[in-house]
Structure formats: C-alpha cells, structure tokens
N, CA, C and O atoms as a GROMACS GRO file, in nm:
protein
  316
    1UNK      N    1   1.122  -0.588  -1.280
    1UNK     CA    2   1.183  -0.463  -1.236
    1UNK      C    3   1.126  -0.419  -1.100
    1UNK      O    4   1.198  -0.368  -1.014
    2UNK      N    5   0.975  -0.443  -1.083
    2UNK     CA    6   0.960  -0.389  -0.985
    2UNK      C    7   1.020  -0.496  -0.820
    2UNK      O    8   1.033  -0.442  -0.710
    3UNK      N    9   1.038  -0.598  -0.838
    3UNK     CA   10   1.128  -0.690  -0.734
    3UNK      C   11   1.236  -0.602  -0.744
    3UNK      O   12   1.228  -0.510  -0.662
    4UNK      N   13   1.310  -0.600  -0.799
    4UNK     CA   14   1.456  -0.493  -0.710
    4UNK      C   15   1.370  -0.418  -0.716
    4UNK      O   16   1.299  -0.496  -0.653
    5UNK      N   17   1.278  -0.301  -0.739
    5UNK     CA   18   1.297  -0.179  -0.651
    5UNK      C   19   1.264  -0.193  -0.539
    5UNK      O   20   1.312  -0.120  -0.453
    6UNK      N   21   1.148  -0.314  -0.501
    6UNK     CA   22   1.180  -0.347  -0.367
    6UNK      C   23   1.249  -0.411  -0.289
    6UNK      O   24   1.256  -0.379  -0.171
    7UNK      N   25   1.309  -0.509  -0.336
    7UNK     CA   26   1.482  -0.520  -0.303
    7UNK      C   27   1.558  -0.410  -0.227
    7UNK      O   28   1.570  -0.394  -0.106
    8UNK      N   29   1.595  -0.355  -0.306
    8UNK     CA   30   1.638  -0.190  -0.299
    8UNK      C   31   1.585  -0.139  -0.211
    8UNK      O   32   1.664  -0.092  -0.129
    9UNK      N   33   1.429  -0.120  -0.179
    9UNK     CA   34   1.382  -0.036  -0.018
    9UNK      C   35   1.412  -0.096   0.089
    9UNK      O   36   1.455  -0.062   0.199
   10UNK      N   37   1.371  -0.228   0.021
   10UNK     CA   38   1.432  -0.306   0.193
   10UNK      C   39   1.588  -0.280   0.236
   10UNK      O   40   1.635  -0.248   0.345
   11UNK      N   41   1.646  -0.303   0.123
   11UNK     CA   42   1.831  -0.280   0.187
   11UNK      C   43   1.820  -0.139   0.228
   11UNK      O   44   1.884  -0.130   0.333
   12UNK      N   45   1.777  -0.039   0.200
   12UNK     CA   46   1.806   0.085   0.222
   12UNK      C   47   1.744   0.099   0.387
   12UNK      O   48   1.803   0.159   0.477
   13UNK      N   49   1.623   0.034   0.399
   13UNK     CA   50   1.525   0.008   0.559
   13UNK      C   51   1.610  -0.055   0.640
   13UNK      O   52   1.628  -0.001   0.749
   14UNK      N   53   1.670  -0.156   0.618
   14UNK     CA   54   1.772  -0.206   0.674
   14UNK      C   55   1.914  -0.174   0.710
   14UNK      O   56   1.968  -0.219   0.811
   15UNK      N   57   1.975  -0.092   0.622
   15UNK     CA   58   2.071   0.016   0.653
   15UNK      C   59   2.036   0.107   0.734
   15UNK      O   60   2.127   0.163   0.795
   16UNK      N   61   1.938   0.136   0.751
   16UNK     CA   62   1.864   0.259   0.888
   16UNK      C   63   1.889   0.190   0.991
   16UNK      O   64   1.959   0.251   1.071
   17UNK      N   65   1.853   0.063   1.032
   17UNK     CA   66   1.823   0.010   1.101
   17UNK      C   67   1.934  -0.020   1.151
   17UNK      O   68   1.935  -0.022   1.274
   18UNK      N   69   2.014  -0.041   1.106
   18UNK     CA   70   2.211  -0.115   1.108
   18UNK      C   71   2.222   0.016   1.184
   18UNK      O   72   2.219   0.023   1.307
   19UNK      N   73   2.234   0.104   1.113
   19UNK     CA   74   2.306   0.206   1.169
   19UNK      C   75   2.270   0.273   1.283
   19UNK      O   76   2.345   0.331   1.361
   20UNK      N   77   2.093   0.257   1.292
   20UNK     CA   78   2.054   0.321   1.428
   20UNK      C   79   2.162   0.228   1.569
   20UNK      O   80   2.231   0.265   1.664
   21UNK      N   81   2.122   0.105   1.512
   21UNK     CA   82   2.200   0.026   1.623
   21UNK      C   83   2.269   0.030   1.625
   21UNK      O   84   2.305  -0.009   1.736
   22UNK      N   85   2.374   0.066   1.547
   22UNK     CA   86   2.501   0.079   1.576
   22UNK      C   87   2.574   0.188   1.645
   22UNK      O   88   2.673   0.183   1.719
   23UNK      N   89   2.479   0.317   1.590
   23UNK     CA   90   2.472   0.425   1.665
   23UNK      C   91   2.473   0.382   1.836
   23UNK      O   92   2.567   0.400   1.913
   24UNK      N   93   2.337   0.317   1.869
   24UNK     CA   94   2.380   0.280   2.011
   24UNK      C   95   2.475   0.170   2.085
   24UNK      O   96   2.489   0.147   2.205
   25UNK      N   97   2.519   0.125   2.000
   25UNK     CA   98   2.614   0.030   2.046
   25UNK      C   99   2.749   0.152   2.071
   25UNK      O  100   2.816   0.152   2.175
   26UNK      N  101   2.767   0.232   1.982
   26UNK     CA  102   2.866   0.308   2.011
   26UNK      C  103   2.884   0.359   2.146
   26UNK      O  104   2.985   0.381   2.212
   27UNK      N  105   2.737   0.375   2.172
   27UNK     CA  106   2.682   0.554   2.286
   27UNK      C  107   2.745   0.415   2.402
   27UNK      O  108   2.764   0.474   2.509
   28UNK      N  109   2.778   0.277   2.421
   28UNK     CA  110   2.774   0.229   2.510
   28UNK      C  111   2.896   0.196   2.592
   28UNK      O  112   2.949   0.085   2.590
   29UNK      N  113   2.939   0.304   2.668
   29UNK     CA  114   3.073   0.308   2.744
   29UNK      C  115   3.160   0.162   2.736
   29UNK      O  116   3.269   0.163   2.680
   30UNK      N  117   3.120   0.067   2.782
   30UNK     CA  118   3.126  -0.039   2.771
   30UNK      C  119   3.217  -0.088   2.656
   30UNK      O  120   3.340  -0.098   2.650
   31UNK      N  121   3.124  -0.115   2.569
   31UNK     CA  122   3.191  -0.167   2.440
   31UNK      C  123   3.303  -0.051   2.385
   31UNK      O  124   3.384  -0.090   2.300
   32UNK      N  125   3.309   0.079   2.428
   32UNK     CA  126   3.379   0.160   2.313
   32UNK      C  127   3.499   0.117   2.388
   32UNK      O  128   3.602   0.081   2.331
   33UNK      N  129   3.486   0.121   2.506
   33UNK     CA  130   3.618   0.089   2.554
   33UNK      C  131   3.702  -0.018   2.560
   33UNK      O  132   3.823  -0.013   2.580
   34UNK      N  133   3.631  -0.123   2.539
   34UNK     CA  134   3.661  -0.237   2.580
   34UNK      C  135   3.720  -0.305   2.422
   34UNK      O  136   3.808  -0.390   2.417
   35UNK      N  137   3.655  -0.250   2.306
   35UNK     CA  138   3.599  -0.342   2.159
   35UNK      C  139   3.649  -0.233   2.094
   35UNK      O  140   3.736  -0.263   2.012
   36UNK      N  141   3.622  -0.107   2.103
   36UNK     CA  142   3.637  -0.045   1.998
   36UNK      C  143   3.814   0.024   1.953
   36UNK      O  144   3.879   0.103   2.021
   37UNK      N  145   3.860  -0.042   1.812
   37UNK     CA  146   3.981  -0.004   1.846
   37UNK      C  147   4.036   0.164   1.735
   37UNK      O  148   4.139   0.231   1.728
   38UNK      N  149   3.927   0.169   1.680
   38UNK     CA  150   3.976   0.329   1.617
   38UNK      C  151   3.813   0.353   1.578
   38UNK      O  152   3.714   0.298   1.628
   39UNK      N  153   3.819   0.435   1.494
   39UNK     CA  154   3.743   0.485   1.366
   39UNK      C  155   3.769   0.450   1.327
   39UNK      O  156   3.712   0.342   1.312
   40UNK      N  157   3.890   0.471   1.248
   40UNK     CA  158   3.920   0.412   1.071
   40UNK      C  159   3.863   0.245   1.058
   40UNK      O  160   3.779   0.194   0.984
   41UNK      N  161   3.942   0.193   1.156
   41UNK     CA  162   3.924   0.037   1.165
   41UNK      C  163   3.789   0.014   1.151
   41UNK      O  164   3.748  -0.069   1.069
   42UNK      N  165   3.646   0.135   1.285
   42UNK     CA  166   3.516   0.093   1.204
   42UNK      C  167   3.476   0.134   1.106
   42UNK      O  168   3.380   0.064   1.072
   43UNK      N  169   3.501   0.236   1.014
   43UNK     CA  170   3.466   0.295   0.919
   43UNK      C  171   3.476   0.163   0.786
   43UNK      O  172   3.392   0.146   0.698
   44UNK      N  173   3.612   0.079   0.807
   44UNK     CA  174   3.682   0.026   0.717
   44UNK      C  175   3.537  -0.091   0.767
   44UNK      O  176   3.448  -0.108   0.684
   45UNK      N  177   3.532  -0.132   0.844
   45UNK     CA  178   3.434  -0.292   0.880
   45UNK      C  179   3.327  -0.240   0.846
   45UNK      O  180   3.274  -0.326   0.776
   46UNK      N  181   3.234  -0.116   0.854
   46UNK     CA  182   3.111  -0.103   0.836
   46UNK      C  183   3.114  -0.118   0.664
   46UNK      O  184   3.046  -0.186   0.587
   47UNK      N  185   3.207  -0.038   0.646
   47UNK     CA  186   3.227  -0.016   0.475
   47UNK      C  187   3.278  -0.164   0.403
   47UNK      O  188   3.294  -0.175   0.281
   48UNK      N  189   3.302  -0.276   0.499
   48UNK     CA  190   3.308  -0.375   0.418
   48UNK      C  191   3.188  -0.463   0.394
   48UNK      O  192   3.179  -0.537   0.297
   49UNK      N  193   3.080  -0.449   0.505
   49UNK     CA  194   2.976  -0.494   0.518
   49UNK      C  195   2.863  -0.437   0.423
   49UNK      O  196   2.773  -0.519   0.405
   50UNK      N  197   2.845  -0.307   0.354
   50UNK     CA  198   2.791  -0.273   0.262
   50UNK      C  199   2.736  -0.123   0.272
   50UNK      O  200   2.666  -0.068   0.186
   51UNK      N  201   2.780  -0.068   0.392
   51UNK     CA  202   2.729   0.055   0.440
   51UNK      C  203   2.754   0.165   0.366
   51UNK      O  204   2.841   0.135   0.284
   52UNK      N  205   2.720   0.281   0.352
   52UNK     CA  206   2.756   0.379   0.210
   52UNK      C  207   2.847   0.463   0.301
   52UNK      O  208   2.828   0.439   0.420
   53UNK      N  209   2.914   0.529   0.281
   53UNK     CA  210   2.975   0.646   0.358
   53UNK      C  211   2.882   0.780   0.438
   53UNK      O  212   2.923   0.848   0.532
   54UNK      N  213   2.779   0.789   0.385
   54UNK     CA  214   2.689   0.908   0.451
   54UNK      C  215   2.652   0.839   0.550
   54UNK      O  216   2.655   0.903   0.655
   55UNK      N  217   2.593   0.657   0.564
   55UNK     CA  218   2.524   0.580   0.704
   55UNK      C  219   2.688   0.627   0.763
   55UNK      O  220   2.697   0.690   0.868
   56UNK      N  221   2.738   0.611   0.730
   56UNK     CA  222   2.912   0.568   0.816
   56UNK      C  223   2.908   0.670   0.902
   56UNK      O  224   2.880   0.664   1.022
   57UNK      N  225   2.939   0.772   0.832
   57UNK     CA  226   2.925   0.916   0.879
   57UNK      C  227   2.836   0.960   0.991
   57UNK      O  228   2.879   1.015   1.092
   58UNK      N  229   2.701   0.930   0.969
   58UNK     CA  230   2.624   0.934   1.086
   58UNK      C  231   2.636   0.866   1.175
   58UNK      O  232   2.628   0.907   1.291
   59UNK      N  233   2.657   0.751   1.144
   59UNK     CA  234   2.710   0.661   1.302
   59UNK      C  235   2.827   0.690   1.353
   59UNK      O  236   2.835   0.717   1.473
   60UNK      N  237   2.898   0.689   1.301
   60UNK     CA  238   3.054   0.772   1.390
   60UNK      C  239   3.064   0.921   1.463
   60UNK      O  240   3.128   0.969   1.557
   61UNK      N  241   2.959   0.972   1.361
   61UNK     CA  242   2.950   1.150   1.417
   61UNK      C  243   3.027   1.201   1.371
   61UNK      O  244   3.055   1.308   1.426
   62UNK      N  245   3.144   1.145   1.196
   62UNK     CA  246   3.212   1.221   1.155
   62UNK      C  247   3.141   1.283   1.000
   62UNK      O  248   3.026   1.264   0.959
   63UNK      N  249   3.258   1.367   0.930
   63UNK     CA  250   3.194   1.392   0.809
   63UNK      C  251   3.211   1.321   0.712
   63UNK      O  252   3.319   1.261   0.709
   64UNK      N  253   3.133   1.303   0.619
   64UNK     CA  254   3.178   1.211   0.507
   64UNK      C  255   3.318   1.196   0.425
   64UNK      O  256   3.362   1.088   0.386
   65UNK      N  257   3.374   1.314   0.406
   65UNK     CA  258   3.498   1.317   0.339
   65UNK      C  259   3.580   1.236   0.459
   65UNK      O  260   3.633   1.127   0.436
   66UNK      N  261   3.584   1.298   0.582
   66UNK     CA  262   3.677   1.216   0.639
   66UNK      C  263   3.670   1.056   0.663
   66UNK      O  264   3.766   0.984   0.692
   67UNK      N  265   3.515   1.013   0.642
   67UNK     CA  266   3.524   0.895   0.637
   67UNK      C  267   3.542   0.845   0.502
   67UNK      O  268   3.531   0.723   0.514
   68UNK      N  269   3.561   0.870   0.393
   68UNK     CA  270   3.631   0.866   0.306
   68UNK      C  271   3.805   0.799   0.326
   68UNK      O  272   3.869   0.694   0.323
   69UNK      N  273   3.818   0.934   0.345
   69UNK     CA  274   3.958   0.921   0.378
   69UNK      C  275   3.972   0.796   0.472
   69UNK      O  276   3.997   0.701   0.398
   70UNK      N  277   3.967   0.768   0.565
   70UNK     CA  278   3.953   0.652   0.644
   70UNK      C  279   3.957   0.546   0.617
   70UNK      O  280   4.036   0.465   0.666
   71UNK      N  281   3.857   0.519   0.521
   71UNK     CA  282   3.842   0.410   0.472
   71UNK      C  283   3.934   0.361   0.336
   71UNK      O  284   3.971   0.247   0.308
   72UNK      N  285   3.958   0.500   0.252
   72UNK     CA  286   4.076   0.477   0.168
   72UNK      C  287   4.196   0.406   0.229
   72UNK      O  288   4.253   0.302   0.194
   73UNK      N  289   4.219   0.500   0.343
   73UNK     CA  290   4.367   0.434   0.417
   73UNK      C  291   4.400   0.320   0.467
   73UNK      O  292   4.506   0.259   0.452
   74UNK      N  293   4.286   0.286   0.542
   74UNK     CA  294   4.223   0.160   0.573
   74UNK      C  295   4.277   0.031   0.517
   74UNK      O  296   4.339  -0.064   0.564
   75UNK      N  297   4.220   0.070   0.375
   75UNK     CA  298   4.163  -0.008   0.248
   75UNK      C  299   4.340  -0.073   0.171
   75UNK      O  300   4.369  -0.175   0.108
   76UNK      N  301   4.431   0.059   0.224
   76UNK     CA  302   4.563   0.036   0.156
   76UNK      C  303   4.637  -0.030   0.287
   76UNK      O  304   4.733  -0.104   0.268
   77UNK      N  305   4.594  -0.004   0.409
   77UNK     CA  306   4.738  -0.083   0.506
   77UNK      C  307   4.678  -0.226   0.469
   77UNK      O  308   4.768  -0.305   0.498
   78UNK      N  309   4.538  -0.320   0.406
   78UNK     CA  310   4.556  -0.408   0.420
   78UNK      C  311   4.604  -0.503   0.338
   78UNK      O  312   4.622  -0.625   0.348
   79UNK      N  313   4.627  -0.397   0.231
   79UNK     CA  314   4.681  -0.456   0.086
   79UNK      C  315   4.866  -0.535   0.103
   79UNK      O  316   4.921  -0.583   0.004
   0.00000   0.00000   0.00000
C-alpha cells in the first residue's frame, strides 16, 4: 500500500510540473499563435493525457466548470 501512495505523490508532483510548463508554453506569443488552435481543443488534449480539470483550469486561466464544459463538448464532436 504504501508504493501507490507514493505512486500517487509522484503523479500528483508531476502534474505540477506539466502544468507549470505548460502554463509557460502558453505565455509564449509564438506558439499560441502559430499551434494553438482553441481552448476546448486544449482542454480536450490535456484531459486526454491525464490532467484533472482544476490543473486544466489553471493552465488555461479558465474556471473549472467551463472547462468542464469544454471538454464534454469536445469529447462528443469526436464521437
């Protein structure tokens, strides 16, 4: 038991870490313009990669419900 709970800290250390960077990959004129083609679309890729909706949220600078929503909608155009 105690291997996953550290399992578990590390993914959670590592989700900080995802997201700080990603945070600055955003801030980078560059890429937003060039790469980035919505929100929803990243909300939907971060959230497929394993990210929870509150990291999402902070890296986008939106609120959680709406990244919710986002990612619901997301989730149905690809069905």
């Amino acid at each position: 038991m105690a291997d996953l709970d550290i399992l578990q800290e590390q993914s959670r250390k590592l989700n900080v870490i995802i997201a700080l960077l990603l945070h600055l990959l955003l801030k980078d004129d560059d890429f937003t313009q060039k790469k980035r083609k919505g929100t929803g679309e990243l909300a939907v890729y971060l959230k497929r990669y394993g990210l929870e909706y509150q990291d999402i949220a902070a890296i986008l600078g939106s609120p959680v419900a709406s990244v919710r929503e986002l990612v619901s909608r997301g989730s149905r155009k690809k069905r």
